[in-house]
PLY file of the C-alpha trace (Angstrom):
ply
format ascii 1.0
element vertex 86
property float x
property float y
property float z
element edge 85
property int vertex1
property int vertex2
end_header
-68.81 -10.49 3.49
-68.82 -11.93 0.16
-66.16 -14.46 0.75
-67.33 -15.43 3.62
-70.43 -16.33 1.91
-68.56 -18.16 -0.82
-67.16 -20.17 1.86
-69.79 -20.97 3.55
-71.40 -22.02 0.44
-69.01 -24.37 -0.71
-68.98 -26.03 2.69
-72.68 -26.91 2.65
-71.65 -28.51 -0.79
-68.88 -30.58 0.57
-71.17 -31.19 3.19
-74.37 -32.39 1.10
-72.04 -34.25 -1.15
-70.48 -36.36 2.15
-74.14 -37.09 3.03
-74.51 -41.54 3.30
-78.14 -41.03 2.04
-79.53 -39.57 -0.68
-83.41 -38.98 -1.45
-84.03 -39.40 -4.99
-85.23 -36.88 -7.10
-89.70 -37.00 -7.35
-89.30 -38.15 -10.99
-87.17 -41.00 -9.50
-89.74 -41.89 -6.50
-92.91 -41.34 -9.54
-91.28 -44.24 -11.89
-89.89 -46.54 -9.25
-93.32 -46.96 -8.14
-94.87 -46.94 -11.43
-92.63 -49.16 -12.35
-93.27 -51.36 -8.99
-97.01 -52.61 -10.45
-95.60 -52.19 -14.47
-92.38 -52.82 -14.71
-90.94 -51.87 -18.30
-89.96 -54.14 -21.05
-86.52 -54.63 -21.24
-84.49 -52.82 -23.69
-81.41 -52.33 -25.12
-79.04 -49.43 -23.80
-78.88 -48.59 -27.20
-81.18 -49.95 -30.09
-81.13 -50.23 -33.56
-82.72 -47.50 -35.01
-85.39 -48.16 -37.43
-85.35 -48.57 -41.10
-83.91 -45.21 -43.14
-86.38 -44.29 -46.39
-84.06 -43.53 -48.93
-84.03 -39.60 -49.53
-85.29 -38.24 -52.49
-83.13 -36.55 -55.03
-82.44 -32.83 -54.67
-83.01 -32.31 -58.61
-86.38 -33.77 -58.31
-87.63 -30.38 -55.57
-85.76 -28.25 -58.29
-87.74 -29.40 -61.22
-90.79 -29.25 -59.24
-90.01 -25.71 -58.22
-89.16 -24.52 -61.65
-92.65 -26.40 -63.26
-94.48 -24.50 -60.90
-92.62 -21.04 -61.56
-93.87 -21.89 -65.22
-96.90 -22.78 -64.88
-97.48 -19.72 -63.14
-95.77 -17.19 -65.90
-98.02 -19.34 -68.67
-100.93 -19.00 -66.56
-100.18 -14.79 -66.54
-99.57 -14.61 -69.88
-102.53 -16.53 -70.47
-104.73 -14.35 -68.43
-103.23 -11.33 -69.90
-103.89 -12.28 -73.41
-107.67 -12.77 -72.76
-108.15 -9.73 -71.00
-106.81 -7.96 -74.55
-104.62 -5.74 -71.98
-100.95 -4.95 -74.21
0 1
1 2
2 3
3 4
4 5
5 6
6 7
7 8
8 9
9 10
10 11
11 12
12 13
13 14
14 15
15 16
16 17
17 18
18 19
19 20
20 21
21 22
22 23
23 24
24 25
25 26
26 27
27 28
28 29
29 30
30 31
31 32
32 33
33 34
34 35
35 36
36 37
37 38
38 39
39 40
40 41
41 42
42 43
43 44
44 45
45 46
46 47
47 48
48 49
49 50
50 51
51 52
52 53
53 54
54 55
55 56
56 57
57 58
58 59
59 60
60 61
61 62
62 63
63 64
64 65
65 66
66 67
67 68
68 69
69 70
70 71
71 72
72 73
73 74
74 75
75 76
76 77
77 78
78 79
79 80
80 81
81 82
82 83
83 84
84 85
């Protein structure tokens, strides 16, 4: 039963696939007529993209990192030494 499902299947495949018309997809009808009163700038297939901004270092996250990992130790210690706790 299986198979013969498989079959028939794979006929209505070859079938649809044989068809002489095809009704385009309702994202295809939506922009065709947008595109009938606005029709889209041209562009190219594929543009240039735009300008890179040069990455910043990696040492300069790391020494950012590490300053703040300081600050906060000298900020305990700091706290710590005014409360007179040992």
């Amino acid at each position: 039963m299986a198979q013969q499902d498989d079959e028939e299947h794979e006929f209505d495949l070859r079938w649809a696939d044989q068809a002489e018309h095809k009704e385009p997809s309702a994202r295809a009808r939506m922009l065709a007529a947008r595109w009938k009163e606005n029709p889209p700038d041209p562009a190219p297939f594929r543009a240039d993209p735009g300008p890179v901004r040069p990455r910043r270092s990696p040492w300069l996250s790391t020494v950012v990192v590490l300053g703040c990992v300081a600050a906060v130790i000298l900020l305990l210690g700091y706290v710590q030494t005014r409360s007179g706790t040992p």
